[in-house]
C-alpha positions as CSV (number, residue, x, y, z in Angstrom):
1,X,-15.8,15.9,3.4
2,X,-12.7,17.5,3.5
3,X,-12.9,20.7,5.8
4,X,-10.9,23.7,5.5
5,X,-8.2,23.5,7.6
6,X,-7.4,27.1,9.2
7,X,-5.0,26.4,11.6
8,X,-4.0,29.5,13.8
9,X,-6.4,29.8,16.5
10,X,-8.5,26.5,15.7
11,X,-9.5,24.2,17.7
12,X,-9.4,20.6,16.2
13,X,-10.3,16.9,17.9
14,X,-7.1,15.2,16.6
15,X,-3.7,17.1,15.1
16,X,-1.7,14.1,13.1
17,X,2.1,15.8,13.0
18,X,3.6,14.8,9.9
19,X,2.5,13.9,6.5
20,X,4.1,10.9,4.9
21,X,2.6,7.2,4.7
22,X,2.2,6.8,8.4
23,X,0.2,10.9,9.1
24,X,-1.8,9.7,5.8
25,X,-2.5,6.2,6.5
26,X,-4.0,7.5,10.1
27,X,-5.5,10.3,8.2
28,X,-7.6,7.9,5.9
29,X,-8.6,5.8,9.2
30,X,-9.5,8.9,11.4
31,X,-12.0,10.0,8.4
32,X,-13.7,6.1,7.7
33,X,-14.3,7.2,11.5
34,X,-15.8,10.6,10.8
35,X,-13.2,11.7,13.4
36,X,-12.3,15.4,12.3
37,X,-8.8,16.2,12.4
38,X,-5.6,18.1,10.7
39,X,-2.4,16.7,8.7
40,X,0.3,19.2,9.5
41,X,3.5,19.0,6.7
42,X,6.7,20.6,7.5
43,X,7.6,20.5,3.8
44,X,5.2,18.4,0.9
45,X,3.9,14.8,1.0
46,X,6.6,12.7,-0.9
47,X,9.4,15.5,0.9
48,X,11.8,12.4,2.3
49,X,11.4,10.4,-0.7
50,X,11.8,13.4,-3.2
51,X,14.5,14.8,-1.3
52,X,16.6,12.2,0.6
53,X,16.8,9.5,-1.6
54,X,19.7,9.2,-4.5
55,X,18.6,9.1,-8.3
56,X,18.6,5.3,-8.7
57,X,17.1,4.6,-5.1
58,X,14.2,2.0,-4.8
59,X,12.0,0.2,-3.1
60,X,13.7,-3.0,-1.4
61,X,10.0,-4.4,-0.5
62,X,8.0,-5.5,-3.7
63,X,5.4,-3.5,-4.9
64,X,2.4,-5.9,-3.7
65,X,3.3,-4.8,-0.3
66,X,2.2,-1.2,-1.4
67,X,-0.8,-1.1,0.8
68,X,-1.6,2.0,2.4
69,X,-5.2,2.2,3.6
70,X,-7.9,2.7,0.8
71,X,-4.8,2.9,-1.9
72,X,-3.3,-0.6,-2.5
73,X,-1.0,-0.9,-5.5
74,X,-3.0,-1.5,-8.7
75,X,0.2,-0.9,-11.4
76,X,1.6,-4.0,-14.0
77,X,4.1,-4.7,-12.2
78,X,3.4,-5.9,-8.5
79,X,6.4,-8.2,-8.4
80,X,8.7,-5.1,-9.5
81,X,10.0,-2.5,-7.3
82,X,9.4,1.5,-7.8
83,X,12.0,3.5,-8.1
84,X,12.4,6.6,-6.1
85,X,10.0,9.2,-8.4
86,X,7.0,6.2,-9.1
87,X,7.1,6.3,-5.2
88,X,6.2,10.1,-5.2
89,X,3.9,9.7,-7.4
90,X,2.3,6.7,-5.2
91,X,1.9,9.5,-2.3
92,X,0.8,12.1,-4.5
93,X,-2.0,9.8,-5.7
94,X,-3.3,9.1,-2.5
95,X,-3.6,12.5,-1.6
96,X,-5.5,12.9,-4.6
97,X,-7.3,10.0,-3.8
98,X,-9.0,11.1,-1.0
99,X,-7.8,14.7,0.0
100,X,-7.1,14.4,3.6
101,X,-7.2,17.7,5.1
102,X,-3.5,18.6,4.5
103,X,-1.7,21.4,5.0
104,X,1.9,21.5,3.5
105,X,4.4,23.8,4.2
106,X,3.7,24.1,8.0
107,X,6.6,23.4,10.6
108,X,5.3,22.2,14.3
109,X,7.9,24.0,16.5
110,X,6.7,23.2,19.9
111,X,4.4,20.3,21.6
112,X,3.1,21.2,25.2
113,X,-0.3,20.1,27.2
114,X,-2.2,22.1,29.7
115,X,-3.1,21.5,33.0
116,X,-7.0,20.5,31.4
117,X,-5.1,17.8,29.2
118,X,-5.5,20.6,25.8
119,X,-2.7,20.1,23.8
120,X,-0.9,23.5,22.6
121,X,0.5,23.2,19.0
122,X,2.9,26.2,17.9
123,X,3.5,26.2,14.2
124,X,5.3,28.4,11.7
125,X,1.5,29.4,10.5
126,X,0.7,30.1,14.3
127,X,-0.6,28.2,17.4
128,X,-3.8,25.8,17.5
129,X,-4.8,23.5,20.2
130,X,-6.3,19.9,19.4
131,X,-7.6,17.2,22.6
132,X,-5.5,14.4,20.7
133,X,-2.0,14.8,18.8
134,X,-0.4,11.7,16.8
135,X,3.2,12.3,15.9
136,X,3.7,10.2,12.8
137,X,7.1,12.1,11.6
138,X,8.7,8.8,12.0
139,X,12.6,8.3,13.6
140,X,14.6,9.4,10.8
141,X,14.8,13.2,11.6
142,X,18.5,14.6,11.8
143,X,21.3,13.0,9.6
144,X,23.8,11.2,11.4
145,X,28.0,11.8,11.3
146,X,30.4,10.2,13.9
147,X,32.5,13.2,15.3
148,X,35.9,11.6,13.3
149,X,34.4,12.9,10.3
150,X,35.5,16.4,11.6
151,X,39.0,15.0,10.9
152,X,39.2,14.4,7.8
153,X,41.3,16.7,5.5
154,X,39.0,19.7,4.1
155,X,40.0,18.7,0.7
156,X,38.2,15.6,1.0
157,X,34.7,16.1,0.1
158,X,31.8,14.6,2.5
159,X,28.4,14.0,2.1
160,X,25.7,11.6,3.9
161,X,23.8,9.4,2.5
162,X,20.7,11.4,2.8
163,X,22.6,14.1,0.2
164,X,23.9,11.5,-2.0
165,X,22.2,11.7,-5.4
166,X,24.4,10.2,-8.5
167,X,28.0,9.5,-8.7
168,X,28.8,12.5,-11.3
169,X,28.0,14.5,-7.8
170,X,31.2,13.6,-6.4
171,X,34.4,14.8,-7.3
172,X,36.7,12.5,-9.9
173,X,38.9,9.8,-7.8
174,X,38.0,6.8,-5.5
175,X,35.3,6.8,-2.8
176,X,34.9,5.8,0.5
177,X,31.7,4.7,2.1
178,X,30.9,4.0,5.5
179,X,28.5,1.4,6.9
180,X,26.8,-1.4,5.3
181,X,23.1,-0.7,6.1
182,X,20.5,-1.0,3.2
183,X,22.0,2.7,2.1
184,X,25.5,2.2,2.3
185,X,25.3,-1.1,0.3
186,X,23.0,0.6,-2.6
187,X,25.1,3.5,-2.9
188,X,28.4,1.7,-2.8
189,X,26.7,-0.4,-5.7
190,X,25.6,2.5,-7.5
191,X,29.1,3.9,-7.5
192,X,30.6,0.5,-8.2
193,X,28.8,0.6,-11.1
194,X,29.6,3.6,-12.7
195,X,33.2,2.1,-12.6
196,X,34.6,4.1,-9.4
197,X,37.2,3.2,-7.5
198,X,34.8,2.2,-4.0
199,X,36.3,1.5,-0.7
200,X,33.7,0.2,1.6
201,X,33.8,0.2,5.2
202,X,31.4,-3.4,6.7
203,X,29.9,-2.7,9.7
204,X,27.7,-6.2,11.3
205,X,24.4,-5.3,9.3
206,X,22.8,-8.8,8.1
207,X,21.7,-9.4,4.4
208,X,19.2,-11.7,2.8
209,X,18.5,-12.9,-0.4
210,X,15.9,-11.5,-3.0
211,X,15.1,-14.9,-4.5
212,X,15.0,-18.3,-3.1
213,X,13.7,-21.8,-4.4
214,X,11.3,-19.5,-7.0
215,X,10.2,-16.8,-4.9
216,X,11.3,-13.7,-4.0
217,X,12.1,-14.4,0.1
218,X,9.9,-11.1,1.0
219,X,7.0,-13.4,-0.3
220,X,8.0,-16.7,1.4
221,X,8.4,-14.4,4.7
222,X,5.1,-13.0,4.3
223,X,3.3,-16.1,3.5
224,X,4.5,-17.4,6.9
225,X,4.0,-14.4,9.0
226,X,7.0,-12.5,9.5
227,X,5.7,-9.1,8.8
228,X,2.8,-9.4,11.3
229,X,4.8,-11.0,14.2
230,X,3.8,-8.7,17.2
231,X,7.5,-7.2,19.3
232,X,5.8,-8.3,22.4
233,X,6.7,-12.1,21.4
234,X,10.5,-10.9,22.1
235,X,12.0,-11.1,25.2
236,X,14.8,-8.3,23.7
237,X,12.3,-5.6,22.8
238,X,14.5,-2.8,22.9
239,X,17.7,-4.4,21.0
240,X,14.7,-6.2,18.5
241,X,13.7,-2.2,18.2
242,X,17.3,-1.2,17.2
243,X,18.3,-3.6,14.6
244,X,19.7,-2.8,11.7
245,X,17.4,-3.9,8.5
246,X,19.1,-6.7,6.1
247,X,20.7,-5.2,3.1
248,X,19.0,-6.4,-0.3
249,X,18.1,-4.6,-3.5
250,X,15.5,-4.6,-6.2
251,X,17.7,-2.8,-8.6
252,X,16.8,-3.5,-11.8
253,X,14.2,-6.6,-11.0
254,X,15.9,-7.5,-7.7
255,X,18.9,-8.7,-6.6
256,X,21.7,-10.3,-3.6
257,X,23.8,-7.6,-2.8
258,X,26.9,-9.7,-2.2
259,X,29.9,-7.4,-0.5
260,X,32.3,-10.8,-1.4
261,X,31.3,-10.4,-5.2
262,X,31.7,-6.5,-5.0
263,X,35.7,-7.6,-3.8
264,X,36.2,-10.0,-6.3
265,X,35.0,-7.6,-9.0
266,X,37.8,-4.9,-7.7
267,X,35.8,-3.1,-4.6
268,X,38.5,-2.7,-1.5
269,X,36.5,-4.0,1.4
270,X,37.6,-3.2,5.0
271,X,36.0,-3.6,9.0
272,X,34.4,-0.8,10.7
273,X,36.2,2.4,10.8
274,X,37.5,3.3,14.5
275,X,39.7,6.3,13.9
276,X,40.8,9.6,11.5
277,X,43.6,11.3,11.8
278,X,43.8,13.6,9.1
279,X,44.4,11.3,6.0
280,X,45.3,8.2,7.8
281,X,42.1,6.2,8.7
282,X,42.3,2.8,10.9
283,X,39.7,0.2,11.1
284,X,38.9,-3.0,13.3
285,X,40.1,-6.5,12.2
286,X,36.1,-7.2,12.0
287,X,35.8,-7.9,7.9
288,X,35.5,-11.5,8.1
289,X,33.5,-11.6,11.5
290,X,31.1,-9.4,9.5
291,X,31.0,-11.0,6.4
292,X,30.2,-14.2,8.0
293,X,27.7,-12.6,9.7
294,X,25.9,-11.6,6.8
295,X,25.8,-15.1,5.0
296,X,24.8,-16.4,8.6
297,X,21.6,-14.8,9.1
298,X,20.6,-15.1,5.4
299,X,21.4,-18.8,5.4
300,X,19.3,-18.8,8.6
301,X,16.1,-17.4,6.7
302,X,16.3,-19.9,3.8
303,X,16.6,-22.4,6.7
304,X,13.3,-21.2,7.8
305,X,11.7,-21.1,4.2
306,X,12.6,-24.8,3.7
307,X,10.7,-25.5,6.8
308,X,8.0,-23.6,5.9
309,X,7.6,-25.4,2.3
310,X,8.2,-28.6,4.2
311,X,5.5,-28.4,6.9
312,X,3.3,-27.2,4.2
313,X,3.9,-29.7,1.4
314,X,4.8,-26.6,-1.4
315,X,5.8,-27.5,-4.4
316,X,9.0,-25.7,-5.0
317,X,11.7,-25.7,-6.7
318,X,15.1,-27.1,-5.2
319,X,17.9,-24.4,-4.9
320,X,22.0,-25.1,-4.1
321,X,22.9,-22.9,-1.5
322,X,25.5,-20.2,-1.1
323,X,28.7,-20.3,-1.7
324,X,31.3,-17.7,-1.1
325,X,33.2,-16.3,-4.1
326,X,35.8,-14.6,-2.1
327,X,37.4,-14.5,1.3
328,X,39.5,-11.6,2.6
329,X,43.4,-12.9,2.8
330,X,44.2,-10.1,4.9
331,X,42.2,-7.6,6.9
332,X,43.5,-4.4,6.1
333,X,43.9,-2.1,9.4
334,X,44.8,1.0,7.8
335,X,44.3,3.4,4.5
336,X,45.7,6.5,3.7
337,X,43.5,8.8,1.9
338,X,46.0,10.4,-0.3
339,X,47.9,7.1,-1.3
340,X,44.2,5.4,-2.0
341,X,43.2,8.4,-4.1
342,X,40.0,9.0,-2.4
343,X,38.7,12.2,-2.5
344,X,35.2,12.0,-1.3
345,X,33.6,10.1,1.5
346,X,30.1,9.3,1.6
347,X,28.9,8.6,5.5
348,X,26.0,6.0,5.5
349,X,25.7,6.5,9.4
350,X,21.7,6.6,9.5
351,X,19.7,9.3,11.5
352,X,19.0,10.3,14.9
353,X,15.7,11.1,16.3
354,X,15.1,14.7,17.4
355,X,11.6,15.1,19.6
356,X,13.0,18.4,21.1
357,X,9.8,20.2,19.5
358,X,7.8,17.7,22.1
359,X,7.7,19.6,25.1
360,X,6.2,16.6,27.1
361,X,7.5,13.8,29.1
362,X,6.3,11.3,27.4
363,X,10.4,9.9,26.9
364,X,12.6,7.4,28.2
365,X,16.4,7.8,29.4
366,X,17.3,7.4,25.9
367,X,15.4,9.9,24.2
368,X,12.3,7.1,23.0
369,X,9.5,7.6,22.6
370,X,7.3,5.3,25.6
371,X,4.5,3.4,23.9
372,X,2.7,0.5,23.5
373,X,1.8,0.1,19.8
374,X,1.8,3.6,19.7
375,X,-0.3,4.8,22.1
376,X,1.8,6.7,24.8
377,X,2.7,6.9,28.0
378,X,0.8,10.5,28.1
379,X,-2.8,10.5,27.7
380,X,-4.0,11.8,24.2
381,X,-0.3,11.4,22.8
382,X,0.1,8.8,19.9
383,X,3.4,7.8,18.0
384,X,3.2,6.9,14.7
385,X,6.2,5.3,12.1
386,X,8.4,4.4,14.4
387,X,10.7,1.1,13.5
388,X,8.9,-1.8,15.5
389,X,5.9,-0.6,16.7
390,X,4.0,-3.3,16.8
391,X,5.6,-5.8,14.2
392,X,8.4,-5.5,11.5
393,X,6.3,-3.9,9.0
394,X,5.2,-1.2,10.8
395,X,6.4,2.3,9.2
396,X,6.5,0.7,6.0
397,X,4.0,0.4,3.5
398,X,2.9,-2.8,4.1
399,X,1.9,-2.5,7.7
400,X,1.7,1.3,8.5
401,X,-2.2,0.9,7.7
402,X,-2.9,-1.8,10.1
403,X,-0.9,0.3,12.8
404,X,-2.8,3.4,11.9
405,X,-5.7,1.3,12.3
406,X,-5.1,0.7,15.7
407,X,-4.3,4.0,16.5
408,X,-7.6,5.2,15.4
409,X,-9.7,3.2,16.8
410,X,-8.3,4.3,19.9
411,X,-8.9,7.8,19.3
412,X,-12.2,7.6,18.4
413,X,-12.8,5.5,21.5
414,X,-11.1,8.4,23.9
415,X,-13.2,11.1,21.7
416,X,-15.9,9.3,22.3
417,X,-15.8,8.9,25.9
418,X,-15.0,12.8,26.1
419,X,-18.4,13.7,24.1
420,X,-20.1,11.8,26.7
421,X,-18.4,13.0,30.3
422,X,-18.9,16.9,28.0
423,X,-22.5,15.6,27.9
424,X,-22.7,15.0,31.5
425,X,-20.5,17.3,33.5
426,X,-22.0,20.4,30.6
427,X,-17.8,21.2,29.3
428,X,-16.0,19.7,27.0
429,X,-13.4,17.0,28.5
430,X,-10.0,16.1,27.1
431,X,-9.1,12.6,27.1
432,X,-7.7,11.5,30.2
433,X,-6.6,8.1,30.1
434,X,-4.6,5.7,28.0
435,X,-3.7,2.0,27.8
436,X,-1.1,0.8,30.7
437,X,2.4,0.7,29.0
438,X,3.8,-2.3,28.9
């Protein structure tokens, strides 16, 4: 059944905040559960695909891993990787699939609880209350600029990754793009291609490889457990938690994304940028440091997959290894805007979190959410999508089900226990306990 949702006024069992994979995955477990409950959309399912993502985005993960509960991947091409729209469509079939009750268009504004453990939800579309609330807006909320970018020259056009769409956006002349996560090596590519002039600012983000000895290495990783390796096996938790993810693409089949290649093929390459002043920028003497970096760590995963396919007598192809194809014989320190002919800068800085809305103290020193796979610190309060939450695929596609899982069997636990102290005390009880954090 999918009831009505009428929001303003209601009273519902569980609120799930947010209405991408993670609200929907949790949605589709909370129902197999008969637990009755509300999705609450700020904008429409598929928004932060649909609307942050540039024209010739995809997915880095192969389509196989497209498991979101009840709606695996069934297209011809599970080795392939969608492309920004076919992931839309992905969501937008799963809604159809089995019509969670959704509403779309509905900001949450304010999170608080009452001294009987109610939670208070204010919404554009008015206030409701609910006994359990799951936040599955994930962390990537509020796009990110350093404070330098204020001093750049107002001639010089500016735009974060989240806005980039195609390279006939920007203004004619080179382009500068800062950071070397999975976004800033994509776009810098995707301008690269369409034969502009790319500076690239390399920050210390790792790479991997797509393929390796036959396989793509997401498969060889999954086969030997990487994507459900719990964070509690890691003594570094919180720094695990803040990682940045390795920079790979499945542009057009799949692919390395090799920053030395990019150089040798006419890309300017430089360290981390440190300071504006006006035109003038300067950066670290980090290039090489970084560089290496990268080929470290995904020489260090190929390491791993030859010992997997050793210790489990696979028959696979032999591979040579990596070799580099161009080394930096300086490390530039300095670039003039003007002189370089940049006119644009495109700011692949990432996101920052923004739980103001949660009214709660259910937050560390730093702003983080405290949990234990999700389940909070605050009794009733759930987080779901966040990077890490219980192993490396969680708030992806491939694992947000199994967290959502979790999450819901938890839920229907606490609801259950509140039916039965309303059953002997004669009032409905709120939950009133969660799992010790740890």
């Amino acid at each position: 059944m999918t009831p009505a949702p009428r929001l303003a006024g209601t009273h519902y069992t569980v609120a799930v905040v947010g209405g991408g994979q993670a609200g929907l995955s949790v949605s589709h477990r909370l129902r197999e559960r008969g637990v009755g409950h509300v999705v609450v959309e700020a904008n429409r399912v598929g928004h932060e695909w649909r609307e942050r993502r540039w024209d010739s985005f995809c997915l880095v993960t192969p389509n196989w891993q497209c498991r979101l509960p009840g709606h695996p991947y069934v297209g011809s091409d599970p080795n392939g990787f969608m492309v920004r729209d076919e992931i839309v469509r992905y969501l937008e079939g799963y809604v159809a699939a089995f019509q969670p009750p959704l509403v779309e268009g509905v900001s949450v504004t304010r999170l608080r609880r009452s001294p009987n453990g109610v939670f208070e939800v204010t919404t554009t579309a008015g206030e409701f209350t609910a006994d359990q609330v799951v936040v599955a807006t994930g962390p990537y909320h509020t796009p990110k600029l350093p404070r330098m970018a204020e001093r750049l020259p107002t001639a010089v056009a500016q735009f974060h990754s989240s806005g980039y769409r195609n390279p006939d956006q920007l203004p004619d002349g080179a382009v500068l793009v800062v950071g070397t996560g999975q976004s800033g090596c994509q776009i810098a590519e995707d301008l690269h291609l369409a034969g502009r002039q790319v500076h690239l600012a390399v920050g210390s983000a790792p790479r991997v490889a797509r393929f390796y000895r036959g396989r793509d290495c997401v498969a060889w990783l999954d086969d030997m457990g990487h994507y459900t390796k719990s964070i509690d096996g890691f003594d570094d938790a919180d720094a695990v938690r803040l990682r940045v993810n390795h920079y790979v693409t499945g542009r057009d089949g799949g692919r390395d994304i090799d920053l030395r290649a990019f150089a040798r093929d006419g890309m300017r390459l430089y360290g981390r940028l440190t300071d504006v002043d006006g035109a003038a920028l300067e950066f670290a003497d980090d290039l090489k440091v970084n560089l290496d970096h990268a080929d470290v760590v995904a020489e260090g995963i190929k390491d791993a997959i030859d010992a997997h396919i050793e210790a489990n007598g696979i028959d696979a192809p032999e591979e040579a290894r990596y070799v580099p194809v161009w080394e930096p014989a300086e490390q530039p320190r300095t670039l003039d805007l003007a002189e370089a002919g940049i006119t644009s800068v495109v700011w692949s800085t990432g996101f920052a979190r923004d739980h103001r809305w949660i009214e709660i103290p259910a937050f560390d020193g730093r702003g983080y959410p405290m949990h234990w796979r999700g389940i909070s610190s605050v009794p009733g309060l759930y987080f779901l999508g966040l990077p890490w939450q219980h192993s490396w695929g969680s708030g992806r596609f491939e694992a947000v089900g199994r967290d959502a899982e979790f999450l819901a069997d938890h839920i229907d636990a606490g609801r259950r226990m509140a039916d039965v102290c309303g059953a002997l005390t004669g009032a409905p009880t709120a939950v009133t306990s969660a799992l010790p954090i740890g």
